[in-house]
C-alpha positions in Angstrom: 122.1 158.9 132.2 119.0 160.6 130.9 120.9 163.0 129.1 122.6 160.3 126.7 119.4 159.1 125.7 119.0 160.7 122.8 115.7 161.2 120.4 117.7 158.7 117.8 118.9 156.1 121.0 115.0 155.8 122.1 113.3 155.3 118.3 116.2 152.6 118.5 115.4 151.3 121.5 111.6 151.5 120.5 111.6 149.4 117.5 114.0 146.6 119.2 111.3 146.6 122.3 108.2 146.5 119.6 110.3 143.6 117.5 110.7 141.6 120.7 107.4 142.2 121.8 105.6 141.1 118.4 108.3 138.2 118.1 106.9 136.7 122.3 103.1 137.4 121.1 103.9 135.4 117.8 105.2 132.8 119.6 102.2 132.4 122.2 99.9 132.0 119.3 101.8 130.0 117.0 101.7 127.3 120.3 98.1 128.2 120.9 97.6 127.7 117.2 99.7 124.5 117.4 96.8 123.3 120.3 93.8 123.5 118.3 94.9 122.0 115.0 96.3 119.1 116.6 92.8 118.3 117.5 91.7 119.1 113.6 91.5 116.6 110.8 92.4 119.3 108.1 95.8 118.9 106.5 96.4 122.5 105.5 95.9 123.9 108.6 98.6 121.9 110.3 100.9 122.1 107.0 100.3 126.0 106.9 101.5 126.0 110.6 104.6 124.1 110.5 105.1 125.8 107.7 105.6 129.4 109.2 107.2 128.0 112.8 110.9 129.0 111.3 110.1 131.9 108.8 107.5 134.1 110.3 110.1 134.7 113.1 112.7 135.3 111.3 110.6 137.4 109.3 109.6 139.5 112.1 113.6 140.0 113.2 114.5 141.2 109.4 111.9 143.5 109.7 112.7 144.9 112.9 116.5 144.8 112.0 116.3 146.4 108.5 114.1 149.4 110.1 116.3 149.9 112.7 119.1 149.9 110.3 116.9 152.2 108.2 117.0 154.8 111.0 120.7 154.3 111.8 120.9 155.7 108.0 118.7 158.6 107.9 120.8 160.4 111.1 124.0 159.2 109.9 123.5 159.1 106.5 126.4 156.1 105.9 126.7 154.9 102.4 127.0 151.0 103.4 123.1 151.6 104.9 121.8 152.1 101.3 122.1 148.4 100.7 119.5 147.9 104.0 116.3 148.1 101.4 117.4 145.6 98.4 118.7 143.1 101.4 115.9 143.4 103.4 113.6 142.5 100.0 115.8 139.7 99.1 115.3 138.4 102.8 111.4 138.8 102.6 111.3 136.7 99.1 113.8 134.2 101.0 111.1 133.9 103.4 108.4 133.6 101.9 109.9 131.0 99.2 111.0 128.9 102.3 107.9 129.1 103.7 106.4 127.6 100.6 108.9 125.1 100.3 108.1 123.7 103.9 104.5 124.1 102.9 104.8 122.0 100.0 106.8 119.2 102.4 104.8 119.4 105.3 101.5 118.8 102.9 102.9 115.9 101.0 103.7 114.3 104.5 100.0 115.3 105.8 98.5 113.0 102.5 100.5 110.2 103.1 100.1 109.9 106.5 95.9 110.6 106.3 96.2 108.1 103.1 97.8 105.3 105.5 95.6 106.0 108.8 92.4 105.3 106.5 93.8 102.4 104.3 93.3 104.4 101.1 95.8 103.6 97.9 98.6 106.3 97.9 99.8 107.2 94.7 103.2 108.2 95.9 104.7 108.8 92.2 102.1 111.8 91.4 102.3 113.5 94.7 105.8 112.9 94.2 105.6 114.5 90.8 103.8 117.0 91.9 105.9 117.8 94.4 108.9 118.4 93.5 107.4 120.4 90.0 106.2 122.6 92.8 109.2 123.0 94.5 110.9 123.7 91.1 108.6 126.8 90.2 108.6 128.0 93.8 112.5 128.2 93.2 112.9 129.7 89.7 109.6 132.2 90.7 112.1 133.3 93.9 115.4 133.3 91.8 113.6 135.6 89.3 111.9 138.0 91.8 115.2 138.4 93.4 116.9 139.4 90.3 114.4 141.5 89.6 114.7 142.9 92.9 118.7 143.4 92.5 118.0 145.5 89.3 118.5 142.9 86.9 116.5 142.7 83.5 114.3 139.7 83.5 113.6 140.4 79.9 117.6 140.1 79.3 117.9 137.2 81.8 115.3 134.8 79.6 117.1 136.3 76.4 120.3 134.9 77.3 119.2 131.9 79.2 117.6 131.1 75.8 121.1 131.4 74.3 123.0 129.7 77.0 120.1 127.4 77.1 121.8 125.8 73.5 125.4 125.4 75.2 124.3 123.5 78.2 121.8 121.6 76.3 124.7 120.2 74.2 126.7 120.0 77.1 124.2 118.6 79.7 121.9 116.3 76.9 122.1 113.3 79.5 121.2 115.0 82.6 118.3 116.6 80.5 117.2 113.5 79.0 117.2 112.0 82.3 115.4 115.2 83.7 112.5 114.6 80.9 112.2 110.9 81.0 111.6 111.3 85.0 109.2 113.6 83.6 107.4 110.9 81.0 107.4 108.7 83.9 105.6 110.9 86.6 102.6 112.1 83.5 102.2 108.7 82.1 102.8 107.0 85.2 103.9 103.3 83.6 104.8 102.3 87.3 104.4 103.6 90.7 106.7 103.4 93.7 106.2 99.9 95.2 105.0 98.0 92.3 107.2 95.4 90.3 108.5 96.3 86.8 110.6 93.9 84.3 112.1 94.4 81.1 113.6 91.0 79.0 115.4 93.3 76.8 117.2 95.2 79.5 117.3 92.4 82.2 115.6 94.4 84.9 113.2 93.0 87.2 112.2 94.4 90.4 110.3 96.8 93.0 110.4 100.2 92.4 111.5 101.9 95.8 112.1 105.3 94.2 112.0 107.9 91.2 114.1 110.5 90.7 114.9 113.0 88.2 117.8 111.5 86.9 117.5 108.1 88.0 115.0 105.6 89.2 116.1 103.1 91.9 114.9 99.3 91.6 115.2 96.5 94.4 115.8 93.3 92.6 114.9 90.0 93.2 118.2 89.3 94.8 117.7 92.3 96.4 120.6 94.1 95.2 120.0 98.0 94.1 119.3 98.7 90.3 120.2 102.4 89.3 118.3 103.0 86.1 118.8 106.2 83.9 115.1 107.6 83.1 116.0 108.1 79.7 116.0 104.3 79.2 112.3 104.0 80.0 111.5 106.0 77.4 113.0 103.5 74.5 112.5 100.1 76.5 109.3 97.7 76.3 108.6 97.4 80.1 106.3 95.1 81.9 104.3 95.9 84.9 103.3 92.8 86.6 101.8 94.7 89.6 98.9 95.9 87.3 98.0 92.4 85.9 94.2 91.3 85.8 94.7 87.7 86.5 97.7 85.0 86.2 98.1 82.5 83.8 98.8 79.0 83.9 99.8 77.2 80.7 101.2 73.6 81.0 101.6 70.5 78.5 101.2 67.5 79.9 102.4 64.2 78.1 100.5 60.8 78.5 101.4 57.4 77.3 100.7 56.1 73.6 99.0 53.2 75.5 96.6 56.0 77.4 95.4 57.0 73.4 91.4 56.0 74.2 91.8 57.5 77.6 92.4 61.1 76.5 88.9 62.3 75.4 87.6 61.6 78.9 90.5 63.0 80.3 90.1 66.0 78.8 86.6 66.7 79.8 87.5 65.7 83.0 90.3 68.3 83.6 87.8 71.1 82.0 85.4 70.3 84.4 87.6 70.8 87.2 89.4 73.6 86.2 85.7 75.5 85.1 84.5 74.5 88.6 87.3 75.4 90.5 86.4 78.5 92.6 90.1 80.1 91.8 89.4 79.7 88.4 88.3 82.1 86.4 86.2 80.9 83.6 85.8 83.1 81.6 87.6 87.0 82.3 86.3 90.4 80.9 88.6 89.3 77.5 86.4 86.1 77.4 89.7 84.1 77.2 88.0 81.1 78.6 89.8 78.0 80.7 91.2 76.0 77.5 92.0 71.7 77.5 92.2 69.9 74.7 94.7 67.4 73.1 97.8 68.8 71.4 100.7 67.0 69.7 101.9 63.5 68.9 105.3 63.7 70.7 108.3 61.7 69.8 107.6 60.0 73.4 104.2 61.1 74.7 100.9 62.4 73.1 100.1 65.8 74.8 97.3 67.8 75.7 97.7 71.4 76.9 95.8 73.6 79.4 95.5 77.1 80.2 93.3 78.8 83.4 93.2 82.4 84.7 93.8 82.4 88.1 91.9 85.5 90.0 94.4 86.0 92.4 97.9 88.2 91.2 99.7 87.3 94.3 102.8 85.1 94.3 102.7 82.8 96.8 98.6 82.2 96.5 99.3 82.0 92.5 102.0 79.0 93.3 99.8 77.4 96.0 96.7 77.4 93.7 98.9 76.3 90.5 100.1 73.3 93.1 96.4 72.0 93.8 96.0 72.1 90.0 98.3 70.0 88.6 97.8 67.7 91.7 94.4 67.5 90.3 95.0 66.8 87.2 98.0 64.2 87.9 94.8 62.2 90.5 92.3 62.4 87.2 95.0 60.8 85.0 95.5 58.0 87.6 91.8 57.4 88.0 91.6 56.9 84.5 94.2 53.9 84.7 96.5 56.3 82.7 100.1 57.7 83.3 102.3 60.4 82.6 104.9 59.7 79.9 109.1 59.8 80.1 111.3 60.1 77.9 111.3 56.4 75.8 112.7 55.6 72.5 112.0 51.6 70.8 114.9 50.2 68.8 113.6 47.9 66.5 116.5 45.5 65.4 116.2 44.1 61.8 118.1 40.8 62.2 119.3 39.2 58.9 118.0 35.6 57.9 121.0 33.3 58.0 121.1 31.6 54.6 121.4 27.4 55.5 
């Protein structure tokens, strides 16, 4: 038995032992590692260990493997072997680029879920932006190297994915419009993930619940899914009600003909009210001030017409303070002996005389 082992057997047998030997004492302090930064508050080093769990290993074996293989060549001298070096390089950049990708995922997850612990804002379109631009160069920078590695001219490569670039641009111009106007959307940010857009022209309404690169999904107010190229964005007028300052109300309210000498102190009244209201704004950073005064002579009604910023952007608060409002308004016109005018239209009859 101690005869077989030859000089060639035991260098095998030696780097197999030292490859399982480094691959146990990598796993011990990865799980030691994974200890101590569970008890740190510092994202990158729990995103940098997560990160390496799956390619540091395998790392280790295609190492181990390609010198082993390495040997296997140099006492037999086999022609297939010469392929161990280029493999084994492509394998390392395969490793290291998934290592980044996971690094890139694991980090993004690591802001959002500090972002939400602490109550901060999350600006989930720019990390998502910034993500997957990341992800993008992390492949192309791989994809490049390994050409490179293969023997490939990356000189030649750009040179004729500059010409092929033309055809596929012709070809593709939808998917690349798409691609850029995901782009637009993630630099100038016009809406976020989770806010409400609208666009009249278009008839879109909704919340954003995510943006791609080709497409942006939107959760309508039926809530039925809207698929939206992102090159439409880029020639629409949209609306972003999620960013507004204040809310507006703007009513016209009709009185009677009769109520004519009532209006004035009507008028002042409602100001009043609306100026001392404590959901009122009275006068916003635009200085668009609460507004009352009387309007029109209607066919039926004379009308005066009212406008108020409300401070609140909410819904449901907006409605419930709009509601107190007008209730207002409707117990100052009764106090003032007035009433609110319907619809009415006088027929006057002329009769003829009836000659005796």
């Amino acid at each position: 038995m101690a005869n077989s082992l030859t000089p060639e057997i035991i260098r095998l047998l030696l780097v197999f032992a030292a490859t399982v030997v480094t691959h146990f004492i990598l796993r011990r302090v990865l799980q030691h590692a994974e200890k101590v930064t569970s008890r740190t508050s510092n994202l990158w080093d729990d995103a940098l260990l997560k990160a390496a769990l799956r390619p540091l290993p395998v790392l280790i074996w295609l190492s181990g493997i390609s010198f082993a293989l390495h040997l296997v060549h140099q006492q037999t001298g086999e022609q297939l072997l010469e392929f161990i070096a280029p493999v084994r390089n492509i394998g390392v950049i395969l490793c290291v680029a998934w290592f980044l990708l996971k690094l890139i995922r694991e980090l993004t997850n690591n802001v959002v879920l500090a972002r939400t612990k602490t109550g901060e804002e999350i600006d989930r379109t720019t990390l998502d932006g910034l993500s997957k631009v990341s992800r993008i160069v992390v492949i192309v920078v791989a994809a490049l190297t390994a050409m490179q590695t293969l023997g490939f001219s990356i000189s030649g490569v750009l040179a004729f994915g500059g010409m092929g670039g033309i055809a596929v641009g012709f070809a593709a111009k939808d998917l690349l419009a798409n691609f850029f106007g995901g782009l637009m959307i993630h630099l100038d940010r016009p809406f976020n993930v989770g806010e409400t857009i609208r666009s009249p022209e278009k008839q879109i309404e909704g919340r954003v619940e995510h943006i791609g690169w080709r497409q942006t999904r939107i959760r309508a107010t039926n809530m039925a899914l809207i698929y939206v190229p992102n090159a439409l964005f880029t020639s629409i007028v949209l609306e972003n009600p999620s960013r507004m300052s204040h809310r507006r109300i703007k009513e016209v309210i009709g009185l009677r003909y009769d109520d004519l000498g009532k209006m004035s102190a009507i008028v002042d009244e409602v100001c009043a009210m609306l100026k001392n209201h404590p959901e009122v704004d009275p006068a916003d950073e635009t200085e668009q001030a609460v507004f009352v005064a009387f309007n029109e002579f209607a066919d039926s009604s004379i009308n005066f017409v009212f406008q108020a910023l409300i401070k609140t952007t909410k819904t449901r608060q907006f409605h419930a303070i709009k509601q107190e409002i007008l209730l207002n308004i409707s117990g100052i016109i009764a106090k003032h002996g007035a009433e609110i005018a319907f619809p009415t239209r006088t027929l006057h009859l002329n009769q003829p005389q009836i000659l005796g």
